[in-house]
N, C-alpha and C positions, 0 to 999 in steps of 0.2 A: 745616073742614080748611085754609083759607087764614087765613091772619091777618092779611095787608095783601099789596096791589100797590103796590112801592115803586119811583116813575118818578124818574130821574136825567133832570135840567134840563142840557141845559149852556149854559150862560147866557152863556160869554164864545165861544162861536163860532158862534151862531145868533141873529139879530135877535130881537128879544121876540112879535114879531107870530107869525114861522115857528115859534117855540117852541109859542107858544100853540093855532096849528092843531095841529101836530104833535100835542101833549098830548089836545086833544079828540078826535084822530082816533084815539090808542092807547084811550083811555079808555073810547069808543062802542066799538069793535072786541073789549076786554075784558069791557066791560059783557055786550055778548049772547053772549059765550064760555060767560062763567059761567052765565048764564040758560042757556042750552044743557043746559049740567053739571049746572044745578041746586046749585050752587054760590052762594056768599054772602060774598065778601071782608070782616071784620069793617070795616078801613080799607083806603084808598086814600094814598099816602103821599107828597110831594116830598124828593129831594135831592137837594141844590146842588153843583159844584165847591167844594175848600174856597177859603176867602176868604187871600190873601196879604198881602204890605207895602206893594200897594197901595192899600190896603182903611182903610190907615191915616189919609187927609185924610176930615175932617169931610164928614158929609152919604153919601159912596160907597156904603156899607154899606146903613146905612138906606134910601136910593133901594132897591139891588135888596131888600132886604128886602121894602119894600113893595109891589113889582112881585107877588114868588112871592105875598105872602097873598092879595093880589087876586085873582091867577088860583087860588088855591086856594079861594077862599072861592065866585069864579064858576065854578069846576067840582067842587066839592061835596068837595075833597078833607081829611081830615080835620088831617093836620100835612105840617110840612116841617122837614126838618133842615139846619141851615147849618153847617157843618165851619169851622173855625178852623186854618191850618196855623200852625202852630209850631215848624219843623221849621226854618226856613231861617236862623237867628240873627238877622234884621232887626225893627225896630224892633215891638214888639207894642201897646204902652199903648193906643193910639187902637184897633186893632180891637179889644181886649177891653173896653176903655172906651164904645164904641159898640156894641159887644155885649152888656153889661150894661145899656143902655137899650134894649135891641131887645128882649131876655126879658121886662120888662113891660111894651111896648106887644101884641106878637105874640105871644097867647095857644096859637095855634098852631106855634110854631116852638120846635123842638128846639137843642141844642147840641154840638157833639162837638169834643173840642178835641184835637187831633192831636197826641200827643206823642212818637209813635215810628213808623218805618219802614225795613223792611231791615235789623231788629236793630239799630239805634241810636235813642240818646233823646235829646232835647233835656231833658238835664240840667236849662240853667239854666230856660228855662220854664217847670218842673212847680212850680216855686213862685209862679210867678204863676198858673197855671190851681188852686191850692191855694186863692190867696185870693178868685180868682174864683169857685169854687164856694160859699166863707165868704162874700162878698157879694152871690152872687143869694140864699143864707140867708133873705138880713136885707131880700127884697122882700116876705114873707108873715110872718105867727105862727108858722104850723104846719111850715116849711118846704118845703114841696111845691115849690115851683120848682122845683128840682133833681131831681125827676122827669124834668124835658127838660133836665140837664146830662149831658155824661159826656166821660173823659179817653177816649183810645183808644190801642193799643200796636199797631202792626205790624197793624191792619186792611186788608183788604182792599177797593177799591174795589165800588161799589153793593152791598155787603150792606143786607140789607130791612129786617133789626132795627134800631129805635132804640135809644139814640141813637147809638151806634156806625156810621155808615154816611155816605158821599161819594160823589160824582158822580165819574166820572173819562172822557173819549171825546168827542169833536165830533158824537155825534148823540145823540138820546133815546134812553134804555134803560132798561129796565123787571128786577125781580127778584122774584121770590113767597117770602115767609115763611108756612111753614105751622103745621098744630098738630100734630103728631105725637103728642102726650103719649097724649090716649085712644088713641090704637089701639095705643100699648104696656102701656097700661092692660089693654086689652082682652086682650092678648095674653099678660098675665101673669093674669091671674082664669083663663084657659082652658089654662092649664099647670099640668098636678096635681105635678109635681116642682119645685116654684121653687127648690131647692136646686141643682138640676141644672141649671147656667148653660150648659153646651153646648146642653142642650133648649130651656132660654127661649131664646138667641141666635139657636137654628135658626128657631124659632117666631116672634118677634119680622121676622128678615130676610123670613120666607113672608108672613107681614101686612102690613108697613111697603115692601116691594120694587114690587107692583105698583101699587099707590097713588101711591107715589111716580113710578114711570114714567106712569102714566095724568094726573100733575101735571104733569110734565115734556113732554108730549106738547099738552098745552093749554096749557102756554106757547109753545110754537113757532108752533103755530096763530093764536095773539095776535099774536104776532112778523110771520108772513108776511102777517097779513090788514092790520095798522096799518103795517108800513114800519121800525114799531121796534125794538132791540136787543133781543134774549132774552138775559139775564146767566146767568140760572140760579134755583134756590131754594135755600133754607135751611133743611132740615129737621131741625132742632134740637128737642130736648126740651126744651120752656119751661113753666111755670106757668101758669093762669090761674087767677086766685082768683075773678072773680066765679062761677066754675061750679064750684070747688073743685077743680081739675086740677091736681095737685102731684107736682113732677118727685123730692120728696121721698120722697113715696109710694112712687112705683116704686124707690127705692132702698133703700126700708125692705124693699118685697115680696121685691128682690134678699138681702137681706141677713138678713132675720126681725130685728131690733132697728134702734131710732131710728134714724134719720139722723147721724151724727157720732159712732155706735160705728166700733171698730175694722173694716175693709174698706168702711165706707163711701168710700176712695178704690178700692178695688179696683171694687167694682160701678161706679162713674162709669165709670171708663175700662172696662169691660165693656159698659155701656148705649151709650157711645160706639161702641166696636168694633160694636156690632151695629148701630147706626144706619148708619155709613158701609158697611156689609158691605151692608147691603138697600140703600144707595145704588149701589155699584158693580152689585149685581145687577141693579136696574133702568134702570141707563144713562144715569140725569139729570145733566144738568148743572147744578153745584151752586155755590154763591158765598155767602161769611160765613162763620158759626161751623161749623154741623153738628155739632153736638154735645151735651152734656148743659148747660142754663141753670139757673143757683142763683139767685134772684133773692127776696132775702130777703122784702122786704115785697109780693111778688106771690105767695107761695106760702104758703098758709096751715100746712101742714106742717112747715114750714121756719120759721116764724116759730113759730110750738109750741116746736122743737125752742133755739128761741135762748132762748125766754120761762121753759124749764125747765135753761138752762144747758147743753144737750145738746151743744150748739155753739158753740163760741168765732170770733172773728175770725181767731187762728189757725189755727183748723179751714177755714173755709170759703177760706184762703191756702192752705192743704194740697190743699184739693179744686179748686183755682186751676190746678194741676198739670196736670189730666186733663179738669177742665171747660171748657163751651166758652166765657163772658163774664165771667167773673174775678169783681169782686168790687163786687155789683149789689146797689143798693136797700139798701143799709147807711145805717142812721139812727146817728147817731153826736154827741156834746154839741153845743149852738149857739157854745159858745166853746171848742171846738175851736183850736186852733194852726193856723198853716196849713203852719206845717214837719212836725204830725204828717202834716196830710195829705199833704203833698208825700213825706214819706217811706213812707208808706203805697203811694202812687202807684207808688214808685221800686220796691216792692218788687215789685209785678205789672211792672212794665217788666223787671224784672232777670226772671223768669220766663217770659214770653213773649218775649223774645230770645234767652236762654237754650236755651227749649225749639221755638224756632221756630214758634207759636200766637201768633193773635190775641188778644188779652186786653181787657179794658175795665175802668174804677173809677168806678161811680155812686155818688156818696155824700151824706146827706140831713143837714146840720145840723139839728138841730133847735132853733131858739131857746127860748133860755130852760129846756131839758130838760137834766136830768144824768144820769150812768149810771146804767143798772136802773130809770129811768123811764120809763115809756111814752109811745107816739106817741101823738096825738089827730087823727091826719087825717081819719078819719071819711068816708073815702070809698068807695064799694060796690067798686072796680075796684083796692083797694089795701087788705094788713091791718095791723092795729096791730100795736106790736110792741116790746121789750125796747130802751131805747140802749145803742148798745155803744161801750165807751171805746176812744179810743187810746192806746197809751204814749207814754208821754213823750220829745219830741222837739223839742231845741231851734236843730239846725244846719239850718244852708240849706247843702245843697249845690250847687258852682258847674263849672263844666269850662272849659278855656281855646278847648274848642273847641265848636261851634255841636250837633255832634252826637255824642255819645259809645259806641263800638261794644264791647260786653261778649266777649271773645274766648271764655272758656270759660264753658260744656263746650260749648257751640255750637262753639267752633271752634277748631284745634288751637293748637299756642305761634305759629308760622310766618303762622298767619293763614287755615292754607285750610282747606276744609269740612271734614270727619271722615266 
């Protein structure tokens, strides 16, 4: 039912020493929470404040890099995610440059590269975090790297989910990522009307509401016994393939045909509404996405759906809309452009500004692979799956200013909210 306990470091207002008690103290304090609950957090998870332009002089970086794996590696914790801001128009070369040696030494560390906040984007950026993505590529064959990259659009601080997630507070805080998927699972096989969405949603909110509170309730408990922050959870509809849990599925059950027919955006933002609906009923406090996760090559439904053309890129842009982490786990040519990607990026930016949602762009070059070829990753925790092309794109786009804010439909001609 947990998917990871994801502990925010803050690294630049607490000595390394009082960090590290700190951490072991939440840690033990979680530990026998769960043992209590009978509970089993798959992982345990670090994230950093993001790294700034001071991050820039050789060696910085790396130092705290090797700090967090240490103390992860001596408290048993399985990744950490180091945030890149990009936001502030100063100098980038050297932390991305030192960042792309840090992804193959730190087998455990994630990447999230911050391109937007408050509805604006760091325009000129998104082409360089385009070609960063084309060059952790080309650290593997199979492209896997990029598993721990992702851009991120108007995230909110300590969400749990990788990679999308930042440290942001002068103390430790901690946030739960759950698994929701089965218990909607569940909840849709035990409704003989699936056509009848007001039934599922009631049904769904009776299942999902106190679970949720009885989560929410063990985190506070965590909270007062360790000293540390309680953020909230994230209980988002997500995939897992090693167990064949596909947020696909439930959208099929919603809808009676594949995934990427017609209402497959309607049931998203349905499966959403009912998710947050059992949130407010159970009274958690909650932090991330919350919402329905499409993440192509973790859902093995989903990856069916691309392998039979059910699904296009454009499709899963459309359902970017309504869902809660934009556009995940897309394997796409090893010699990609890195203006398509960049323009790809710009288009979930212009979306989640737009629509006032977090959004994220995980995307997997695959070297050496062309479209309508398949992946070869070959890993139990990840499935294969169809490359899918981008079109063709050959401008950089640039802004004269560091961050650029999309006035509509978010916001009227004048500038204020709507």
């Amino acid at each position: 039912m947990i998917r990871s306990l994801t502990v925010g470091l803050p690294l630049e207002d607490l000595s390394t020493s009082e960090i590290a008690s700190r951490v072991r103290r939440l840690l033990e304090t979680a530990n026998r929470a769960f043992a209590d609950a009978s509970l089993s957090p798959r992982t345990r998870r670090f994230t950093l404040p993001p790294s700034s332009s001071a991050d820039e002089a050789e060696g910085v970086l790396l130092s705290r890099v090797r700090w967090v794996d240490k103390l992860a590696r001596a408290t048993e914790v399985r990744w950490f995610c180091l945030p890149i801001d990009l936001l502030d128009g100063a100098t980038r070369g050297g932390r991305l440059a030192n960042t792309l040696d840090a992804v193959g030494r730190f087998e455990r560390m994630f990447v999230n590269l911050v391109l937007a906040a408050d509805g604006r984007t760091a325009v000129n950026a998104v082409h360089d975090a385009a070609r960063f993505v084309l060059d952790v590529s080309s650290k593997s064959n199979n492209g896997f790297d990029n598993f721990r990259v992702g851009a991120s659009f108007n995230c909110p601080p300590n969400a749990p989910f990788f990679p999308f997630s930042r440290h942001e507070g002068a103390g430790v805080a901690f946030s739960l990522a759950l698994e929701t998927t089965q218990l909607a699972e569940q909840a849709l096989r035990a409704c003989t009307t699936p056509h009848d969405v007001g039934a599922v949603r009631d049904l769904l909110v009776q299942i999902l509401a106190p679970a949720l509170r009885s989560l929410d309730e063990l985190g506070m408990r965590i909270a007062e016994g360790s000293g540390a922050e309680y953020r909230g959870l994230d209980a988002s509809l997500a995939p897992l393939p090693a167990e064949d849990v596909s947020v696909a599925a439930l959208v099929e059950s919603v809808i009676g045909a594949p995934v990427g027919s017609h209402a497959s955006v309607y049931a998203t933002a349905f499966l959403t509404d009912a998710l947050r609906a059992a949130v407010v009923a159970s009274g958690a406090r909650t932090v991330g996405f919350n919402g329905v996760m499409y993440s192509l090559l973790e859902d093995r439904r989903l990856a069916v759906a691309n392998n039979q053309r059910r699904i296009s890129l454009d499709g899963l842009l459309a359902l970017s809309t309504v869902c809660a982490c934009g556009l995940d786990m897309v394997p796409i040519p090893g010699r990609s452009f890195p203006e398509e990607i960049a323009a790809l990026m710009l288009d979930v930016a212009a979306l989640s500004s737009s629509l006032s949602k977090p959004l994220g762009v995980r995307l997997l070059p695959i070297p050496g692979a062309h479209v309508n070829e398949f992946t070869r990753l070959n890993l139990d925790f990840l499935c294969d799956s169809r490359v899918v092309g981008l079109t063709s794109n050959d401008r950089r786009f640039v802004s004269r200013e560091p961050l650029l804010e999309l006035l509509v439909p978010r916001r009227g001609p004048e500038g204020a909210r709507r």
